[in-house]
N, C-alpha and C positions, 0 to 999 in steps of 0.2 A: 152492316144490316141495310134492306133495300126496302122499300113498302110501296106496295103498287096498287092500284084500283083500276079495275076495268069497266066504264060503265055500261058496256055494252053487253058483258053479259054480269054485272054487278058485281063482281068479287073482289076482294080485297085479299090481295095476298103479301106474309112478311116472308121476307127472307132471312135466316139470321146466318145460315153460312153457305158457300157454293159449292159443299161437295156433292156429289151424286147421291139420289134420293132411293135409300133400297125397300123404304116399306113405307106407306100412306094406311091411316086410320081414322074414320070417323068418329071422333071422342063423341059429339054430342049434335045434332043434327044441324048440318049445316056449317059444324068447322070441323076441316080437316088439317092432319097432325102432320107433317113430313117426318121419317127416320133418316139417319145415316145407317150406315152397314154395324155400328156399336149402341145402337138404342137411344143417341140424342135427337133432339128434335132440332131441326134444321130450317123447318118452316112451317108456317101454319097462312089455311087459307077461309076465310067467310065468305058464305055462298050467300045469296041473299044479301050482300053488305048493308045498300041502303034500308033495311028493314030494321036491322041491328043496330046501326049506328047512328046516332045524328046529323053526321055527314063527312060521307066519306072520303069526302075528296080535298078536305083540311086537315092538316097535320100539328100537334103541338109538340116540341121536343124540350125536355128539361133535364139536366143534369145536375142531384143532389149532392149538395157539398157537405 
């Protein structure tokens, strides 16, 4: 998984796998869904990030035991 932000034009995009992206969808305004060629999502991107998020550009990572 990769998580990037851009502030320059604000977006915040995850990556969760690197295959080739064959369809993109806008679920709800302002994030979009990445496909693969079998229907999973592969990445998602927030447009606007700093609107949305508190801030974008710190990351927490947790792994539940």
């Amino acid at each position: 998984m990769k998580i990037t932000y851009d502030p320059e034009v604000d977006i915040l995009r995850i990556i969760l796998s690197d295959v080739p992206i064959e369809d993109s969808d806008e679920e709800k305004p302002g994030v979009i869904l990445d496909y693969d060629e079998d229907g999973n999502i592969i990445a998602l991107e927030i447009l606007d990030a700093s609107k949305k998020i508190d801030n974008p550009r710190s990351l927490e990572y947790s792994i539940s035991t």
